[in-house]
C-alpha positions in Angstrom: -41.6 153.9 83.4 -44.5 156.4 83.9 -44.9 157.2 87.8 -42.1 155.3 88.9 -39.2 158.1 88.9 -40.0 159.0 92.3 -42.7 157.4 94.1 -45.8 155.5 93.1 -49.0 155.1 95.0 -52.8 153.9 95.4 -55.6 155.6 96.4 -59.5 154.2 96.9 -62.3 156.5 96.3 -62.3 159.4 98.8 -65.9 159.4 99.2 -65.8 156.3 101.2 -64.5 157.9 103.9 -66.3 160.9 104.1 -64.5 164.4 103.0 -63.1 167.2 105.4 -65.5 169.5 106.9 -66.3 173.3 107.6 -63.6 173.8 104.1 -64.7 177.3 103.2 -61.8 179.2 100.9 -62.7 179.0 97.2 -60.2 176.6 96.3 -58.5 173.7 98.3 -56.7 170.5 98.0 -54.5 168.2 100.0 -52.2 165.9 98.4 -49.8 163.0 100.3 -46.5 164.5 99.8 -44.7 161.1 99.2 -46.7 159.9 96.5 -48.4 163.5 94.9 -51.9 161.6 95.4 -55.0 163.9 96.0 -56.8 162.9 99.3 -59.4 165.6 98.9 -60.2 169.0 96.9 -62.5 171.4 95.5 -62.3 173.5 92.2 -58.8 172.4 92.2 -58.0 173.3 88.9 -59.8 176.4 89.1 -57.0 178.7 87.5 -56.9 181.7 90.1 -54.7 184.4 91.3 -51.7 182.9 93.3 -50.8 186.3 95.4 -47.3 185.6 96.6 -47.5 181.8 96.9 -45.8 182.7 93.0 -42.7 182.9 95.4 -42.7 178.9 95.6 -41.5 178.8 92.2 -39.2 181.9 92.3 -37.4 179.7 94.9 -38.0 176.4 93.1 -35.9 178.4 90.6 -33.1 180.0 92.4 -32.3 177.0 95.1 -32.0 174.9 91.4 -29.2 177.4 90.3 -27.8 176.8 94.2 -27.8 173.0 94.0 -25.8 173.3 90.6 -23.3 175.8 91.7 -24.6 178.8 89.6 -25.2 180.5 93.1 -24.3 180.8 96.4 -26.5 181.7 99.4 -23.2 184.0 100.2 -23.3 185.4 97.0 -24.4 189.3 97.2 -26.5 190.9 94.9 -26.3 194.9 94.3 -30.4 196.2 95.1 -31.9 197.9 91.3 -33.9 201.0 91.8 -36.8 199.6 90.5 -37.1 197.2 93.9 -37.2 200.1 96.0 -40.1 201.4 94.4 -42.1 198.0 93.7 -45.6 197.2 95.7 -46.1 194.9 98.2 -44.6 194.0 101.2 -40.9 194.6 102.0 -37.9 194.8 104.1 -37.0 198.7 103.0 -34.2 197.5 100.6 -32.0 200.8 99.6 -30.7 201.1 96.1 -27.4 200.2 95.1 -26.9 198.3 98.7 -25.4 194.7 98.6 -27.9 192.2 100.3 -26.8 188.3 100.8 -28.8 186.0 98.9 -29.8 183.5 102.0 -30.9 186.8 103.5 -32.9 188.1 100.5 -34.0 184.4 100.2 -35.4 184.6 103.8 -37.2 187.8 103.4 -38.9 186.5 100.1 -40.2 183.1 101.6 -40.8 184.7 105.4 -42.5 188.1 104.3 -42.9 187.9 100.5 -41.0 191.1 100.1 -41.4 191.9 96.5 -38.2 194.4 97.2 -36.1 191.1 98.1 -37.5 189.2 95.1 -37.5 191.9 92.3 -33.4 191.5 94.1 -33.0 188.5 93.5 -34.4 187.8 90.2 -32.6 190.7 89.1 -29.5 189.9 90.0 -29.4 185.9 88.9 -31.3 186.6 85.1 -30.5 190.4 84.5 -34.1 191.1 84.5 -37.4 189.8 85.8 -38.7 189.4 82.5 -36.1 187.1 81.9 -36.6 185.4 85.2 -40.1 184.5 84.7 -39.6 182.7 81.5 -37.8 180.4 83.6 -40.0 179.8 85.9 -42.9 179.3 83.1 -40.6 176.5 81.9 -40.0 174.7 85.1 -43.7 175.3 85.2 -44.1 173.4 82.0 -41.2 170.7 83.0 -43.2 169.5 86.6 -46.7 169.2 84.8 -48.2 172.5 85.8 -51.0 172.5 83.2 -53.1 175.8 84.5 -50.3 178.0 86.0 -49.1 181.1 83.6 -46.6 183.3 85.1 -46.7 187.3 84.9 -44.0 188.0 87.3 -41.9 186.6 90.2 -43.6 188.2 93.4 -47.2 187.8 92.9 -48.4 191.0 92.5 -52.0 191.1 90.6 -51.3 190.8 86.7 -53.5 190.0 84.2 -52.9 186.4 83.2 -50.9 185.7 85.9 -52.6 182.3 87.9 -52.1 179.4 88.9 -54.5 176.5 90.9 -54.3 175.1 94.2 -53.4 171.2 92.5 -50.9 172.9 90.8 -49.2 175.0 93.6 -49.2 171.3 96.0 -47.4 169.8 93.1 -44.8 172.1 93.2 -45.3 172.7 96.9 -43.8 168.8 96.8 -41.8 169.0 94.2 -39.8 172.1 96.7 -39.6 169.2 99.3 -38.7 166.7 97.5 -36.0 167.9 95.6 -34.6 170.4 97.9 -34.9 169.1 101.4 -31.7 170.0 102.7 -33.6 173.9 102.3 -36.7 173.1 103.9 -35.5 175.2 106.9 -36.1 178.6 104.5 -40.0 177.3 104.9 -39.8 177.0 108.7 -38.4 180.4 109.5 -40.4 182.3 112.2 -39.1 185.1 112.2 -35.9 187.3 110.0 -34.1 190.3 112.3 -32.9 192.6 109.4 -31.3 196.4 110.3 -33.6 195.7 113.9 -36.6 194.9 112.7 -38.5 191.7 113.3 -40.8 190.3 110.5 -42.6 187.2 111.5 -44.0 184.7 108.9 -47.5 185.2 107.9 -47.7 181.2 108.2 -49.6 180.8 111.8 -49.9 177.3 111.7 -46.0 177.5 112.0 -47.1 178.5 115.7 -50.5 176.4 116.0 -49.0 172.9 115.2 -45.5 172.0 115.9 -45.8 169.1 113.1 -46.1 171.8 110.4 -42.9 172.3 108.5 -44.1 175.5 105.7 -44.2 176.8 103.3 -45.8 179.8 102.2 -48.9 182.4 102.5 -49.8 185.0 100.3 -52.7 187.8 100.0 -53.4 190.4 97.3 -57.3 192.3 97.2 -57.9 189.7 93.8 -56.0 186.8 95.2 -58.0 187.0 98.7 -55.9 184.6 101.6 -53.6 182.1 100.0 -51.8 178.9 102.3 -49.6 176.1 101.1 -48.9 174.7 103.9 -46.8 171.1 104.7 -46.6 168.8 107.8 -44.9 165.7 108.8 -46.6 163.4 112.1 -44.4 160.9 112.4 -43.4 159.2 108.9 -46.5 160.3 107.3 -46.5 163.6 105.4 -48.8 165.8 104.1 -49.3 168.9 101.8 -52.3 171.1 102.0 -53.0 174.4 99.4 -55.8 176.9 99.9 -56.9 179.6 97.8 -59.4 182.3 97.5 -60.0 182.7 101.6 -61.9 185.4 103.3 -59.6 186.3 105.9 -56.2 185.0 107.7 -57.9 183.2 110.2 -60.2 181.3 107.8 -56.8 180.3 105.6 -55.3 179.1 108.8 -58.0 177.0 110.2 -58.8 175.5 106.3 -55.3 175.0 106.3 -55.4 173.0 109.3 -58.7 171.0 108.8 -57.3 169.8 105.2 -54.3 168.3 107.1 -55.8 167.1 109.6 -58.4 164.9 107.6 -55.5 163.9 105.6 -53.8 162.7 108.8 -56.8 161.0 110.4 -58.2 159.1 107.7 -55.4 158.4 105.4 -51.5 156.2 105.6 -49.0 155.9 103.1 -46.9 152.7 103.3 -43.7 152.6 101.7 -44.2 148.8 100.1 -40.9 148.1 98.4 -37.8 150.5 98.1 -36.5 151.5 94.8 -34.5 148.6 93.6 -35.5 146.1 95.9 -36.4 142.9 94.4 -40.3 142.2 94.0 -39.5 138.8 92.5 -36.6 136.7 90.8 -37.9 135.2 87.5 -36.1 132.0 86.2 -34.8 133.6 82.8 -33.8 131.6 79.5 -31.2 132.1 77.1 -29.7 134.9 79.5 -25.9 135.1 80.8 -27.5 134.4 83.8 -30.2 132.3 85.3 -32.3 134.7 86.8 -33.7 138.3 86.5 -34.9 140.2 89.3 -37.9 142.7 89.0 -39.5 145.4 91.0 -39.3 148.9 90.6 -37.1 151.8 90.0 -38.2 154.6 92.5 -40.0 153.5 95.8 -43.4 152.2 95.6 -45.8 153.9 98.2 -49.3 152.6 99.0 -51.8 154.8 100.4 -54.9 153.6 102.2 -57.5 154.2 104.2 -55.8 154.7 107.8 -55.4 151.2 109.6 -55.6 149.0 106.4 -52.3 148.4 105.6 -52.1 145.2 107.2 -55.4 143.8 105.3 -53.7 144.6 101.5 -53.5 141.3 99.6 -50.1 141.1 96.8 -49.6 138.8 93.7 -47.5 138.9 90.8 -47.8 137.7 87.5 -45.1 137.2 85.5 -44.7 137.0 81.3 -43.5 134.2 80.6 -41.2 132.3 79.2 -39.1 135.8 79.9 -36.0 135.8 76.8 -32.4 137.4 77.0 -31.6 139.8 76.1 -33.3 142.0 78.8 -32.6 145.6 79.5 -33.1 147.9 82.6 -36.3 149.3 82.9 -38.4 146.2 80.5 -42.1 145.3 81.5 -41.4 141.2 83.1 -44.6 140.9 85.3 -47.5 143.3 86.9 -47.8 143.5 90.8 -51.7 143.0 91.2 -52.9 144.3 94.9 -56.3 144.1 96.6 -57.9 145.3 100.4 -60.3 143.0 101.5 -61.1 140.8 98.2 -61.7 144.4 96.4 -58.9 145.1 93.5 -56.8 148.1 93.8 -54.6 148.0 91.3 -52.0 146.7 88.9 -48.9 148.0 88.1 -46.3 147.0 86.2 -43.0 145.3 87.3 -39.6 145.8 85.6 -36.4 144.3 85.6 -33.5 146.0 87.9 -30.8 145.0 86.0 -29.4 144.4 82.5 -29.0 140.6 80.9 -26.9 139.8 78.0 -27.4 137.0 75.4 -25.6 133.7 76.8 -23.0 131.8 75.0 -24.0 129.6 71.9 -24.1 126.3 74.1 -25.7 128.6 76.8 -28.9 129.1 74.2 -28.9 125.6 73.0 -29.5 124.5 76.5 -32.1 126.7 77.3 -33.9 126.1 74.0 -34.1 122.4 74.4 -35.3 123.1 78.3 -38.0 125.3 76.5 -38.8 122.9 74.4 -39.7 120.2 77.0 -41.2 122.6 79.3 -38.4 122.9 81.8 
């Protein structure tokens, strides 16, 4: 079921609560990173140069091929000649050298060292050609409609963009399907030969509840920020793009999650597989069917609201075996304060064969009478 794999969620109309203020990078957006829903934005499919923020889906990449055993963060990679010579930032990398991957990995996400990338990418796809047409098919695969990749570090290309809703959907998909990694987006600082390189990120330093992930700059790209938080249970995931300066990024940065925080909660209503409702089932090896949904169901509302959200559910009926995983049974209809939110569709949790002939005969006589 559409929206249902990992989280759903319901949003009113922003403009009821105001929008953030004093916003001024090109680009912007700041998403709930539970549910993926937009809180606020501007221009934020504006396709645009991503400077290194390009390194979110290098590592999207590369921690996939970790989590499935193609690579190890003790693997060690031999450094091509070609990284030594790239542009951009780096860590002085010399050629033919053997770097460990968690370290390379550090330098890439901490200090977008193009030397630690070009590394990498070389060394898990033979070339960074090859590298990037993987990433421009996970691109494709999480839904990221105006992002075209050039190359893995970031470096101006022709072509090669990106938009800030796109980067905070993959800013959350890097969360949510790597978390036990989200320490890589943390780092403060990497020592390497005795030299200290701290992460361009200064929120990591401004706000304690900040958790990454990335900033990037290039002369076209101008001051780039994706930048994620967590207060309490509540998370959030802000992107930034085209900014005029480092300390405009930072506090843009900052404002977006902040407003997110203030004015916004997202309530986890039921848990993936929890029953919403039992429905009396006919025909059915069993007597009953149980419905809900199959990833958790978040709610998001205006901050302090939760408690005022109204729930029915409607149910198809009569409801016939066989039924399968998955099958529409009912809608969950919600509403805030008499206004509608929402409907969304309930499904069953669990398969129910055909009962025995008798089984059927029974039932069809109770659905005859009405019974």
């Amino acid at each position: 079921m559409k929206g249902v794999l990992w989280g759903l969620a319901l949003l009113l109309s922003v403009p009821a609560w105001g929008a953030p203020s004093g916003v001024t990078s090109r680009a912007w957006v700041v998403i709930d990173q539970a549910s993926g829903k937009e809180l606020a934005s501007q221009q934020a499919d504006l396709p645009l140069a991503p400077a290194s923020l390009t390194q979110l889906m290098t590592a999207y990449v590369l921690l996939g091929d970790v989590k499935r055993n193609k690579l190890r963060l003790d693997d060690r990679f031999s450094v091509p000649e070609a990284a030594t010579q790239i542009d951009g930032a780096r860590i002085f990398l010399k050629a033919g050298e053997q770097v460990g991957v968690e370290t390379l990995l550090q330098a890439m996400l901490l200090h977008s060292a193009s030397d630690a990338t070009l590394t990498l990418v070389t060394g898990v796809a033979g070339s960074e050609a090859a590298f990037v047409e993987r990433m421009n098919a996970e691109a494709r695969r999480l839904g990221l409609t105006r992002t075209r990749f050039r190359n893995a570090t970031g470096l101006h290309e022709p072509g090669h963009e990106s938009s800030a809703r796109d980067l905070a959907l993959l800013s959350r998909a890097l969360l949510r399907d790597f978390p036990e990694r989200q320490n890589l987006f943390a780092q403060r600082e990497l020592v390497f030969r005795g030299i200290t390189y701290y992460n361009g990120n200064r929120l990591l330093w401004r706000d304690s509840t900040v958790t990454g992930l990335k900033v990037g700059r290039t002369a076209q790209a101008g001051y780039c920020m994706a930048a994620s938080a967590q207060r309490g249970d509540q998370r959030r995931i802000a992107v930034v793009l085209g900014g005029r300066s480092d300390a405009q990024r930072t506090q843009d940065g900052l404002r977006l999650l902040n407003y997110a925080f203030e004015n916004f909660e997202s309530v986890l209503l039921f848990r993936a597989h929890q029953p919403v409702k039992v429905a009396k089932l006919y025909r059915g090896a069993r007597t009953s069917v149980s419905m809900g949904f199959l990833g958790d169901f978040h709610l998001l509302v205006p901050r302090g609201s939760a408690a005022r959200v109204k729930a029915d559910v409607v149910t198809r009926q009569p409801i016939l075996a066989p039924v399968r995983r998955g099958q529409e049974l009912g809608t969950l209809r919600l509403t805030l304060d008499g206004q509608r939110l929402g409907e969304y569709p309930l499904v069953a949790l669990h398969d129910v064969s055909v009962a025995g002939l008798f089984g059927r005969g029974w039932d069809s006589l109770r659905l005859l009478f009405g019974q």
